[in-house]
C-alpha positions in Angstrom: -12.8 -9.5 -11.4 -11.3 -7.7 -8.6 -10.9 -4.3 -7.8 -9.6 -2.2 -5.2 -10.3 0.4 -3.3 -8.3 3.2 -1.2 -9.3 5.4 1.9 -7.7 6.9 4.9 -5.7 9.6 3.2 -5.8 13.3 4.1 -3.9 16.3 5.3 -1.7 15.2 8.1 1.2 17.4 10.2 4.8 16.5 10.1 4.9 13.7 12.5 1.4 12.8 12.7 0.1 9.1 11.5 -2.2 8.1 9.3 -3.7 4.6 8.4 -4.3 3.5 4.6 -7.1 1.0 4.0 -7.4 -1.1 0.6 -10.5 -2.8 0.1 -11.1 -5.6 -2.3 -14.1 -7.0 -4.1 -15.1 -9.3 -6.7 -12.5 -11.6 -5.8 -10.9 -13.6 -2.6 -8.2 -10.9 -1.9 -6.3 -13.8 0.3 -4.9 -14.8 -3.4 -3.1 -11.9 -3.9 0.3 -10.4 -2.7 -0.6 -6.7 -2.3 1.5 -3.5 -2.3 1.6 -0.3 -1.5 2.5 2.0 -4.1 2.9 6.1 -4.2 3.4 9.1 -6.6 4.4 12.8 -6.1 4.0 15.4 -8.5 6.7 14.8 -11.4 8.2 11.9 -9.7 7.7 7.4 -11.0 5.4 5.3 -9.1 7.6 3.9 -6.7 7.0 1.1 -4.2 6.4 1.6 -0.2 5.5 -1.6 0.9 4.4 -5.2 0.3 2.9 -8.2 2.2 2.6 -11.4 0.9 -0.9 -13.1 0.4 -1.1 -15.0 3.7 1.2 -12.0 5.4 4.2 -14.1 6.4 6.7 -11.8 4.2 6.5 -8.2 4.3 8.9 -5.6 3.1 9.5 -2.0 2.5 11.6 0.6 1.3 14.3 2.2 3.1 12.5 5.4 2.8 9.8 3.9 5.0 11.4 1.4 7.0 10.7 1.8 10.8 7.8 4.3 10.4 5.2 2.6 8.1 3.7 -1.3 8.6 1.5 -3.0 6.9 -0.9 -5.9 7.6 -3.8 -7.5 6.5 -7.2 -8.8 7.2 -8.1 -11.7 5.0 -11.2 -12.1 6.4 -11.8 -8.3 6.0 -10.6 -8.4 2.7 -8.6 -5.8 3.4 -5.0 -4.7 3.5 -4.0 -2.0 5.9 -0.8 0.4 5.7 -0.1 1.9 9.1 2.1 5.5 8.8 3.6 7.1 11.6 5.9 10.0 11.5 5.0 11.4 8.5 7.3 14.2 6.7 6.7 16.6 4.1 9.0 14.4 1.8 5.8 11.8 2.2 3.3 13.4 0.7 1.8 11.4 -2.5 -1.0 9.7 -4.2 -0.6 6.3 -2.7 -2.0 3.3 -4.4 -2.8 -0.2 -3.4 -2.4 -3.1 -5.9 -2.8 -7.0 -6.2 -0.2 -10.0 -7.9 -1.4 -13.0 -7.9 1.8 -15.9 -8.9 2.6 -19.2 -8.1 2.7 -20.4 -4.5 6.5 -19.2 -4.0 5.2 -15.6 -5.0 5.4 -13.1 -2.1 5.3 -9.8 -3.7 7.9 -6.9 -4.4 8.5 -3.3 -5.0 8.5 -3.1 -8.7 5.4 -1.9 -9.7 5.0 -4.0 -13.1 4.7 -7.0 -11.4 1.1 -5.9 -10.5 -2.1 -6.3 -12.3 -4.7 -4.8 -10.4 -4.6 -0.8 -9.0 -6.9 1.3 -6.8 -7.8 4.6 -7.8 -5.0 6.3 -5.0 -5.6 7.9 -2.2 -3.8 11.6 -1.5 -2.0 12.0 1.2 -0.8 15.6 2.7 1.9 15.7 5.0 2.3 20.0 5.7 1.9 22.2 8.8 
């Protein structure tokens, strides 16, 4: 079974970068799509990223567009979410996650369409 696994959050200044790691085990993680997911206090889960499971597609929300990128490393087994110029207004749990779906499947936004979450990782964008 896989599972997932977060690091690379912390406290970051406005402007400052950070980079998210997901780990997965258990399972070949080059099956999956995998996103990136995040929560603030009070707010829905909303998407912030997504790369297919061989990384040719990639996509991400306006929000993010421009300042975050995300790769992988299949051989790593590990997908990687690179965040530059962080503001205030980014400051979340963020979550990794894994679909697995047929081989036109690239991944998405909408958070249902996953199966398999990390246990987040805060991030706290404040000077």
């Amino acid at each position: 079974q896989l599972q997932l696994v977060e690091s690379g959050g912390g406290l970051v200044q406005p402007g400052g970068s950070l980079r998210l790691s997901c780990t997965g085990s258990g399972f070949t993680l080059h099956y999956f799509a995998i996103g990136w997911f995040r929560q603030a206090p009070g707010k829905e889960r909303e998407g912030v990223s997504y790369i297919s499971s061989r990384g040719g597609k990639t996509d991400y929300a306006d929000s993010v567009k421009g300042r975050f990128t995300i790769s992988r490393d299949n051989a790593k087994s590990t997908v990687y979410l690179q965040m530059n110029s962080l503001k205030p207004e980014d400051t979340a749990v963020y979550y990794c996650a894994a679909a697995m779906g047929n081989d036109a499947y690239t991944g998405s936004l909408r958070p249902y369409e996953y199966d398999t979450w990390g246990q987040g990782t805060q991030v706290t964008v404040s000077s």
